[in-house]
C-alpha positions as CSV (number, residue, x, y, z in Angstrom):
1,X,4.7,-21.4,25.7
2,X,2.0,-21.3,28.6
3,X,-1.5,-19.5,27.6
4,X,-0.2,-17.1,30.8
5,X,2.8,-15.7,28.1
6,X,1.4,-16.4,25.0
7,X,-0.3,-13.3,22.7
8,X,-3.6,-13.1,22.3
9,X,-3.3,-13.2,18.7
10,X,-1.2,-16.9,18.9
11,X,-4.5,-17.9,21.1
12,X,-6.8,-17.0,18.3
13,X,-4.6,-18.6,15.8
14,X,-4.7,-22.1,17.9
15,X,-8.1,-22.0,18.5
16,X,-9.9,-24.6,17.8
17,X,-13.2,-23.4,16.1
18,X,-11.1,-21.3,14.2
19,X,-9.5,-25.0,12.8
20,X,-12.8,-26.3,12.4
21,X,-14.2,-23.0,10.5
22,X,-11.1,-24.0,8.2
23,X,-12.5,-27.1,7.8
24,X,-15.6,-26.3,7.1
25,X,-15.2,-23.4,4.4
26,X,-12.4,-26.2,2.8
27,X,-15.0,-28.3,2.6
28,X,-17.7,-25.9,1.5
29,X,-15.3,-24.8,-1.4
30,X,-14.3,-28.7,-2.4
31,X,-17.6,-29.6,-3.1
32,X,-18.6,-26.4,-5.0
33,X,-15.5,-26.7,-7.3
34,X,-16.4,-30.1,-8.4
35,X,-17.9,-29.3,-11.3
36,X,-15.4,-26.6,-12.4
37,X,-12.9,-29.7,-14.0
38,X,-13.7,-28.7,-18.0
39,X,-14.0,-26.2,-19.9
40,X,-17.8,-25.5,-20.4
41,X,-19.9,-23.2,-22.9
42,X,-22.1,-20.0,-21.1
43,X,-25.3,-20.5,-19.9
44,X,-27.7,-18.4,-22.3
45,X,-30.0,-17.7,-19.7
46,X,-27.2,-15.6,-18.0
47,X,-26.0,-14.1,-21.3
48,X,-28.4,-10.7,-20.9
49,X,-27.7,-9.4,-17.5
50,X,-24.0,-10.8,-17.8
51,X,-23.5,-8.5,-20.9
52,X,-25.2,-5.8,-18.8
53,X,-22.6,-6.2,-16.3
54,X,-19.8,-5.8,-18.8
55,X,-20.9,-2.4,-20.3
56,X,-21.3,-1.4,-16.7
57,X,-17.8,-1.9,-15.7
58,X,-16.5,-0.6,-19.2
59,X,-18.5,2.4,-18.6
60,X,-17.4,2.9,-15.1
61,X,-13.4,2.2,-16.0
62,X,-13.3,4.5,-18.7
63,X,-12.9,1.7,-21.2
64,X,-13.6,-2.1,-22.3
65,X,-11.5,-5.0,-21.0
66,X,-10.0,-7.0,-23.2
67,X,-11.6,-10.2,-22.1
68,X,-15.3,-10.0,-21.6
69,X,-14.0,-12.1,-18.5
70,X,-16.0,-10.6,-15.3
71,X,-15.1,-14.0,-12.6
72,X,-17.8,-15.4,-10.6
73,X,-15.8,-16.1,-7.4
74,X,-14.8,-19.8,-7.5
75,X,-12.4,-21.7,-9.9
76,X,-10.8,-25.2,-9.4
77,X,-7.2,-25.0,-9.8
78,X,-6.4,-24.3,-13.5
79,X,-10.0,-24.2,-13.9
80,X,-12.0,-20.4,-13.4
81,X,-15.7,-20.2,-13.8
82,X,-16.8,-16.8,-15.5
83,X,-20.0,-15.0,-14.5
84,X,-21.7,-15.8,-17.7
85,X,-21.4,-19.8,-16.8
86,X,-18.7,-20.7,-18.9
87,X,-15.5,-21.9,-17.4
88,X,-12.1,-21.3,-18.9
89,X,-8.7,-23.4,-18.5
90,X,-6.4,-20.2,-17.3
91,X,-3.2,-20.6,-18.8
92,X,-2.4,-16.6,-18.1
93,X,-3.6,-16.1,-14.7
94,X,-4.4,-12.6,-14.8
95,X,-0.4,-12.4,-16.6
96,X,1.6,-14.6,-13.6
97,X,-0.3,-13.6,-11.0
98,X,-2.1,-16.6,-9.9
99,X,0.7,-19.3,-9.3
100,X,-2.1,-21.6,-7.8
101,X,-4.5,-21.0,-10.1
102,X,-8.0,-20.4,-8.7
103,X,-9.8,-21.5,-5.2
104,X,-6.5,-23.6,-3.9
105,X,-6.8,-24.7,-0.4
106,X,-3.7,-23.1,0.1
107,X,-4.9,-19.8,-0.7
108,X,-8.0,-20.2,1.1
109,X,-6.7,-21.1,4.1
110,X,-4.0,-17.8,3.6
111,X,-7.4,-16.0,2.7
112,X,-8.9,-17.1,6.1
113,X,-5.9,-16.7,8.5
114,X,-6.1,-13.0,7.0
115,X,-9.5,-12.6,7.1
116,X,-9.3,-12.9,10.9
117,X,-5.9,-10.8,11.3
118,X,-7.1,-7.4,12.6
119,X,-5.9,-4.8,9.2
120,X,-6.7,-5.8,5.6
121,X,-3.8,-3.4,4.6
122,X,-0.3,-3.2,6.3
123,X,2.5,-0.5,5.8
124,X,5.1,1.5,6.4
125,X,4.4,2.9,10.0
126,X,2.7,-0.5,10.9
127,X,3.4,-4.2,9.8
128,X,2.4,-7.2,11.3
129,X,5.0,-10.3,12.2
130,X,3.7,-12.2,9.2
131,X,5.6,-9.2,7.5
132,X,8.6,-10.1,9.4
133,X,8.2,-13.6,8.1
134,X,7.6,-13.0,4.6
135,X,10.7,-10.5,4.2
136,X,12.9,-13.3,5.8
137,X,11.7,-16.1,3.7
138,X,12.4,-13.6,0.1
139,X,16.3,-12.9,1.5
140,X,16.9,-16.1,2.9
141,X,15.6,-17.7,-0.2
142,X,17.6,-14.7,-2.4
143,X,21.4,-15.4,-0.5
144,X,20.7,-19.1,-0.4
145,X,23.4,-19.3,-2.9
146,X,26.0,-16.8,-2.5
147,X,23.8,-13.3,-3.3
148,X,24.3,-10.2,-0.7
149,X,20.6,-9.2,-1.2
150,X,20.1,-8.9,2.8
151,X,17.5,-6.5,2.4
152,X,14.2,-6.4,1.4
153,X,11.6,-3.8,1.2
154,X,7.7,-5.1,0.6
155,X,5.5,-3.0,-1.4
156,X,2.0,-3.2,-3.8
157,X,3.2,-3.6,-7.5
158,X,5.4,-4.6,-9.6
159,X,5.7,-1.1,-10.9
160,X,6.8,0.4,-7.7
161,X,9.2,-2.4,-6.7
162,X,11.0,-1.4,-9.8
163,X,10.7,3.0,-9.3
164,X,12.1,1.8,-5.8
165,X,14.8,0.1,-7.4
166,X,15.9,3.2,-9.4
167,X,15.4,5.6,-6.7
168,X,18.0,3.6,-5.0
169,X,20.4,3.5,-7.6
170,X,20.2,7.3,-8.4
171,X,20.5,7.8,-4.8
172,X,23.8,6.0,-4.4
173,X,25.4,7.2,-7.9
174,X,24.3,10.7,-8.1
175,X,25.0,13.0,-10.0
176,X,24.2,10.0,-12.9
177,X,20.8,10.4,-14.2
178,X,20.6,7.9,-17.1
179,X,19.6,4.5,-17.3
180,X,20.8,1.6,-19.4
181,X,18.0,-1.3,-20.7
182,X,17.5,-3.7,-23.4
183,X,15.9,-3.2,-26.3
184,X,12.2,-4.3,-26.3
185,X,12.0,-3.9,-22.6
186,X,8.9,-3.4,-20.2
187,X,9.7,-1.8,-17.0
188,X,6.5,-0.6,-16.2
189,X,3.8,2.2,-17.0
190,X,4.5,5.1,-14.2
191,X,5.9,8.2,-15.7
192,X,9.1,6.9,-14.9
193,X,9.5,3.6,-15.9
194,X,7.1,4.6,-19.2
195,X,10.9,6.0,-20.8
196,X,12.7,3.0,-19.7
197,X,9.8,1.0,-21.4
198,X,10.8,0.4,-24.4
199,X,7.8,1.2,-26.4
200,X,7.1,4.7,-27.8
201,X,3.3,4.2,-27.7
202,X,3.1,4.2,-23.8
203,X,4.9,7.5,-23.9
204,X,2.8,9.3,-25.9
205,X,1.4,12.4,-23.9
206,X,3.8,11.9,-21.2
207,X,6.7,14.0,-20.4
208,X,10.2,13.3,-20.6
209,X,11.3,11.8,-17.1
210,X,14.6,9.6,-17.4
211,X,17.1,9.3,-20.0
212,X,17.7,5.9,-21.1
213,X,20.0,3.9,-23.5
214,X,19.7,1.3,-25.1
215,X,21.1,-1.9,-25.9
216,X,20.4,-5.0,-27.7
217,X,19.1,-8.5,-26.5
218,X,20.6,-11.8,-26.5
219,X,20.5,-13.5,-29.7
220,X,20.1,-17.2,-29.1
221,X,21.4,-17.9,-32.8
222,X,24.4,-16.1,-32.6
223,X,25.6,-16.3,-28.8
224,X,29.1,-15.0,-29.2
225,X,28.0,-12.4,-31.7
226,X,25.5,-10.7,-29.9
227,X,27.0,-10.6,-27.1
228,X,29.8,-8.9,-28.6
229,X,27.3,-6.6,-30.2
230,X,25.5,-5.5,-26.9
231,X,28.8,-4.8,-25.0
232,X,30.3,-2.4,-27.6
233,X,27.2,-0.5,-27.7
234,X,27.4,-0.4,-24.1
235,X,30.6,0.8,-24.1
236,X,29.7,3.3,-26.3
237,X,26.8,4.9,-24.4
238,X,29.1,4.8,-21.4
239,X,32.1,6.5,-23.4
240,X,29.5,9.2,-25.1
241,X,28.1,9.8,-21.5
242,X,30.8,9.4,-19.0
243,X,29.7,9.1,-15.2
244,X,26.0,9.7,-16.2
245,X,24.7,6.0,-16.2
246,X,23.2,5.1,-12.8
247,X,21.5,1.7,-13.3
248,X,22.0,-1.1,-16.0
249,X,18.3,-2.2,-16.0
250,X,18.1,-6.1,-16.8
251,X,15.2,-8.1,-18.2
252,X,16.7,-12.1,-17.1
253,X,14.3,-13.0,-19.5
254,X,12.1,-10.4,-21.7
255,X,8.8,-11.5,-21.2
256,X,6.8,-8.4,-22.7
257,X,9.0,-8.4,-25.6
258,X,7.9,-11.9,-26.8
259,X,10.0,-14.3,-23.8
260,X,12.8,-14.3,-25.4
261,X,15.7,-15.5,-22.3
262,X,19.3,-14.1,-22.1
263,X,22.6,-16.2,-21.3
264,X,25.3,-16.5,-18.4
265,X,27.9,-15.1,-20.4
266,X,26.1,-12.3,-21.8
267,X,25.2,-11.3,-18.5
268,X,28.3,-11.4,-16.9
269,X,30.3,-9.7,-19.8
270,X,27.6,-6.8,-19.9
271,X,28.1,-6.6,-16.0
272,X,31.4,-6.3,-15.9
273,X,31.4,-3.2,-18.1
274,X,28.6,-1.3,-15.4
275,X,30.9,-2.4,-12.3
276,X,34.0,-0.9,-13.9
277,X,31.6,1.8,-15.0
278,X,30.1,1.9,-10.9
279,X,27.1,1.4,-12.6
280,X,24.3,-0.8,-10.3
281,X,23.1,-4.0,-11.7
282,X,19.3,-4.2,-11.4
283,X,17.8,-7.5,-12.5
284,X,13.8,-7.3,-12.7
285,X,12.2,-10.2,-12.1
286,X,8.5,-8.7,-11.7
287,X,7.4,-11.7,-14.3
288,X,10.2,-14.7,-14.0
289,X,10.0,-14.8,-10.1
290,X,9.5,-18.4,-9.2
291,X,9.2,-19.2,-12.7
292,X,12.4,-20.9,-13.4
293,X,14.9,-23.4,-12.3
294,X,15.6,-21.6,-9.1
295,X,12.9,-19.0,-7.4
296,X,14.9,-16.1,-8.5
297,X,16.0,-16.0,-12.2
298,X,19.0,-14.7,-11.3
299,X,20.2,-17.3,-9.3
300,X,18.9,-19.4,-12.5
301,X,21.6,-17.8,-14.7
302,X,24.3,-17.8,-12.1
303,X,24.1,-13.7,-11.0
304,X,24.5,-14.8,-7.7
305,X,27.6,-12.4,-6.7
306,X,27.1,-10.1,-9.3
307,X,23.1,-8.0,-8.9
308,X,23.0,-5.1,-6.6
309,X,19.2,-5.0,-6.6
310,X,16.2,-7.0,-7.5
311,X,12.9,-6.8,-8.2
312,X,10.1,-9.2,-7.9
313,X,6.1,-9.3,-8.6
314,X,2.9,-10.9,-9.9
315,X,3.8,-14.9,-8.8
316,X,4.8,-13.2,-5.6
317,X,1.1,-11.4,-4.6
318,X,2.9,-8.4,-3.6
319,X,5.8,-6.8,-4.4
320,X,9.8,-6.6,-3.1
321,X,13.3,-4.8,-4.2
322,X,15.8,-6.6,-2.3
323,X,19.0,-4.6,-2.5
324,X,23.0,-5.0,-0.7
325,X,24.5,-3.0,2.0
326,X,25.6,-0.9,-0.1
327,X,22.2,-0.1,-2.6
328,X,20.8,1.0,1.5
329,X,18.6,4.2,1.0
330,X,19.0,7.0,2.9
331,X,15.7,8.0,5.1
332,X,13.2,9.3,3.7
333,X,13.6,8.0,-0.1
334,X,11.4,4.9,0.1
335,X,8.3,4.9,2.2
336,X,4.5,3.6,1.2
337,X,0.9,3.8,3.1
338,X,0.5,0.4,2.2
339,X,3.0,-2.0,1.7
340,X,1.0,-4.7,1.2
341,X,-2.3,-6.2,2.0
342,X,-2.8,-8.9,5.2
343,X,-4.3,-11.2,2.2
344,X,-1.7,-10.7,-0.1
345,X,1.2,-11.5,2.8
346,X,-0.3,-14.7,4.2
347,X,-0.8,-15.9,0.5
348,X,2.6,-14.7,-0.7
349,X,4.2,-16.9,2.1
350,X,2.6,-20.0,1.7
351,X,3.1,-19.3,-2.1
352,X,6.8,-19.1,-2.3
353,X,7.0,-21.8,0.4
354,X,4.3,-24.2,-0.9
355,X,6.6,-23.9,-4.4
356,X,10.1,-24.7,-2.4
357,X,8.5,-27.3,-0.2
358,X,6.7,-29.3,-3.3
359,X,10.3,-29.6,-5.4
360,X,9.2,-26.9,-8.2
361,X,13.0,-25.7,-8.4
362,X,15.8,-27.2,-9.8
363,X,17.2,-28.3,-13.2
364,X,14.5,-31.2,-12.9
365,X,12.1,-29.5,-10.9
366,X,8.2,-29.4,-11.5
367,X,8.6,-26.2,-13.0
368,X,10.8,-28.0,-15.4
369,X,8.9,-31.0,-16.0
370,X,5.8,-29.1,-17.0
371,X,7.7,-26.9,-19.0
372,X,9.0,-29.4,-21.1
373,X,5.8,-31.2,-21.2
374,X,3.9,-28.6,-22.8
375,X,7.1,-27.8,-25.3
376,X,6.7,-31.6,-26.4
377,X,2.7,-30.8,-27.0
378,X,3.0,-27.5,-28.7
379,X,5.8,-29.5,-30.9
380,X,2.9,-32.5,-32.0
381,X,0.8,-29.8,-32.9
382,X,3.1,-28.4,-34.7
383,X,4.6,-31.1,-36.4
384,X,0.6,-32.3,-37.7
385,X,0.4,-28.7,-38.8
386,X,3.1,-27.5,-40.7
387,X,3.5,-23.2,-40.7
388,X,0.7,-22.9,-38.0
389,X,3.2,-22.9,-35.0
390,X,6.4,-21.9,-34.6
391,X,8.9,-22.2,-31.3
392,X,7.9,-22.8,-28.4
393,X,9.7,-20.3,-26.8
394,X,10.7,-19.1,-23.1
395,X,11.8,-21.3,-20.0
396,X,9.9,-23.0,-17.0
397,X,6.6,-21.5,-16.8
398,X,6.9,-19.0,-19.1
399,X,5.8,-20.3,-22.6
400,X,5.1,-18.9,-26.2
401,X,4.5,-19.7,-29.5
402,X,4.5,-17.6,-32.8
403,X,1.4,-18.2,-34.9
404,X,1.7,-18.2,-38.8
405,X,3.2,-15.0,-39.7
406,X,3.5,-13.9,-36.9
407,X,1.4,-10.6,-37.6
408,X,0.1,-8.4,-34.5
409,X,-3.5,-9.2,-36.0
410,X,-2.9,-13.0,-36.5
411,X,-1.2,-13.0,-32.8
412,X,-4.3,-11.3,-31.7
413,X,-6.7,-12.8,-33.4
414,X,-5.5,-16.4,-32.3
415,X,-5.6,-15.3,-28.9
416,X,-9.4,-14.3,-29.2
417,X,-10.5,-17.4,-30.6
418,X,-8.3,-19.5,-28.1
419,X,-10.7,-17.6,-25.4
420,X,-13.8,-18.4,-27.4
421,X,-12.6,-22.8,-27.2
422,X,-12.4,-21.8,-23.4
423,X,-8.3,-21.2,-23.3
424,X,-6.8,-18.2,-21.8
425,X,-3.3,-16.9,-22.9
426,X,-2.2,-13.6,-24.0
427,X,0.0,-11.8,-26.7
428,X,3.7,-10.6,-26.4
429,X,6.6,-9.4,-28.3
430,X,6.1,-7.5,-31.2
431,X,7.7,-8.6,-35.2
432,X,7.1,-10.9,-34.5
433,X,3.9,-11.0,-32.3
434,X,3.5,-14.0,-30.2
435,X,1.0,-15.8,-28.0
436,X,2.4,-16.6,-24.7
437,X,0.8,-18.5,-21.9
438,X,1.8,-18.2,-18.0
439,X,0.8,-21.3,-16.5
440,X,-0.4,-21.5,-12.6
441,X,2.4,-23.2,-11.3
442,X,1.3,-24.2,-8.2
443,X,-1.9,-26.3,-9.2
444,X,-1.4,-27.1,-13.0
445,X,-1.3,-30.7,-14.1
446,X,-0.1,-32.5,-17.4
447,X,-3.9,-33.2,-18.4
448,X,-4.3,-29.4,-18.0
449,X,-1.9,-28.9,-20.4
450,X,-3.1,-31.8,-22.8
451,X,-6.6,-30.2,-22.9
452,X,-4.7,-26.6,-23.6
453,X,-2.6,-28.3,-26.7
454,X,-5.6,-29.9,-27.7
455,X,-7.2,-26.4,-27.4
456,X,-4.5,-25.0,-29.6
457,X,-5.0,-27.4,-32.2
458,X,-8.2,-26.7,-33.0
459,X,-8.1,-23.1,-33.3
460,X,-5.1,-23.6,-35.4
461,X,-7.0,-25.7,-38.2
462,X,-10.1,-23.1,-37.9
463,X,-7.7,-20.3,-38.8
464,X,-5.9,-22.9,-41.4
């Protein structure tokens, strides 16, 4: 394209101090992250004002964080140096969302195209091409093998990708106004998706919203069994509420409840129920995006032809509900301010393609390989410590382990001290409680996960 035709904004782009400003904050960031490759104790001359910092933002939020994490600004890769001095290996990324971990040059480089790009937010009465480009990539990447998601609508969380979902499907099936979910579910924490949560004490105060039904999980240990179970009590809710089910709301893989991942053939036998039933299949995949052997979970267990609309989040920066033809909303029902920040867009790109181009997918993929690295190291740990461990549990990079009994306060308590040896993770599930780790993806290498096992270990014989 001559410069005559070209935009202004392609000119900018191809400039060439704008490459060598690249170049120059790359570099700047390379040789600052140098020394963030261990996990190091804080500085004690930092401890006083760092602690004065933390009541600060407790006071101002209305409540402590559960870390006393405040991030200085800089981390190298799996690596994430805290304002107090210490640096942490990150093994949770802030629950999924930091696929490559911390300072990547891909995500700097995102960070700087966006910087320049004239909005930090975009949204529903004005997007940017680099929306265009993102939304193509997610249904390309969605109908790759056989799905009819052609649609995709961008927007800032996790939670409203999912009341977008359901908005759609009680659009399309009214008069229906209940839902049907899994037990031990997390849908989210809006007034609506508290009820299909399923967890009573992130309900308490709030008013009734949705009805919702439930049904159990999959049962690894008895595959035919439980899936037996878990159709007859869908049938049952269906039978006692005829025509009133909108949405059969599916967890691929649980990851609140303690990552516990479903089967082909329990899927497909519960959705054949809901489409006799007209009852929209919703998988959410807020936490298993990219996370498996395929970028979308449900293309992992074979839902191809069979999900009406999905939602994704966290790995993916911001949000999406891609739905079919026929899940379409009418005007009017879905619209945002924002739909996403410039940052957030750029990064989410080069994310999902950085993880396609760089052969994370497949049944032998990275996302695989790591997987089943850090299975074998949780399984030497606990193999020199009988009773400690127990599992590991999950698929790809979602990973968990049961400590001891099990206990909410053991669960807990393990994950404190992990923090203290320099190892984030976090808890999940509940009898029992479990301490699940979400690694970055993108960045993480086996020594990362060597130093986390060894990490693991040692907290393991201190609570011993």
């Amino acid at each position: 394209m001559s410069s005559e035709s070209s935009l202004a904004a392609q000119r900018l782009y191809n400039d060439p101090r704008v490459a060598q400003a690249k170049e120059l904050l790359l570099a700047a960031v390379a040789d600052h992250q140098k020394e963030l490759a261990d996990v190091r104790e804080p500085n004690p001359a930092l401890a006083s004002d760092y602690k004065v910092m933390l009541d600060q933002f407790s006071q101002h939020r209305g409540g402590s964080t559960f870390f006393p994490y405040l991030g200085s600004g800089i981390g190298n890769g799996s690596y994430v140096e805290i304002a107090d001095g210490s640096v942490k290996l990150d093994m949770i990324t802030g629950i999924g969302v930091h696929g490559y971990g911390h300072s990547h040059p891909l995500i700097v480089e995102a960070g700087i195209d966006a910087a320049i790009s004239d909005t930090v937010m975009q949204g529903n009465l004005q997007q940017n091409t680099n929306s265009c480009d993102l939304s193509k990539l997610l249904v390309d990447t969605a109908c790759e093998t056989g799905a009819e998601l052609k649609h995709c609508f961008l927007t800032t969380s996790g939670a409203m990708a999912n009341e977008n979902s359901l908005k759609m499907a009680f659009q399309h099936n009214h008069p229906a106004n209940r839902v049907i979910a899994f037990s031990h579910c997390f849908a989210g924490r809006t007034l609506a998706l508290a009820q299909v949560t399923d967890k009573a004490k992130y309900r308490v105060g709030l008013p009734d919203t949705i009805a919702v039904d439930y049904i159990p999980f999959f049962d690894q240990n008895a595959p035919q069994r439980s899936t037996e179970i878990a159709v007859s009590h869908l049938k049952y809710h269906i039978d006692r509420h005829p025509g009133k089910h909108a949405a059969l709301w599916m967890e691929l893989i649980q990851g609140e409840g303690g990552y516990y991942p479903g089967d082909q053939k329990f899927f497909e036998a519960l959705i054949e129920v809901a489409r006799e039933n007209n009852i929209a299949v919703i998988a959410d995949e807020v936490q298993t995006f990219c996370r498996t052997t395929r970028a979308y979970a449900f293309q992992h267990f074979g839902l191809d032809k069979l999900v009406d609309i999905v939602t994704i989040g966290k790995f993916s920066q911001l949000c999406a509900t891609l739905f079919t033809d026929e899940y379409a909303p009418k005007p009017g029902l879905i619209s945002q301010t924002f739909t996403g920040s410039t940052g957030a867009i750029f990064a989410s790109h080069a994310m999902l393609k950085g993880m396609i181009d760089n052969g994370h997918f497949g049944n032998n993929g990275k996302n695989m390989q790591l997987h089943n690295h850090f299975v074998e190291g949780l399984n030497r740990v606990a193999d020199k410590h009988p009773g400690a461990i127990s599992g590991p549990y999950g698929i790809g990079g979602m990973v968990a382990l049961t400590p001891f009994d099990g206990s909410a306060d053991v669960a807990t308590d393990m994950v404190r001290r992990l923090y203290d040896h320099g190892l984030m993770s976090f808890m999940a599930g509940g009898a029992p409680s479990r301490v699940r780790f979400l690694m970055p993806l993108g960045c993480v290498t086996e020594q990362d996960i060597d130093a986390a096992c060894d990490i693991i270990e040692a907290v393991v014989v201190a609570m011993a």
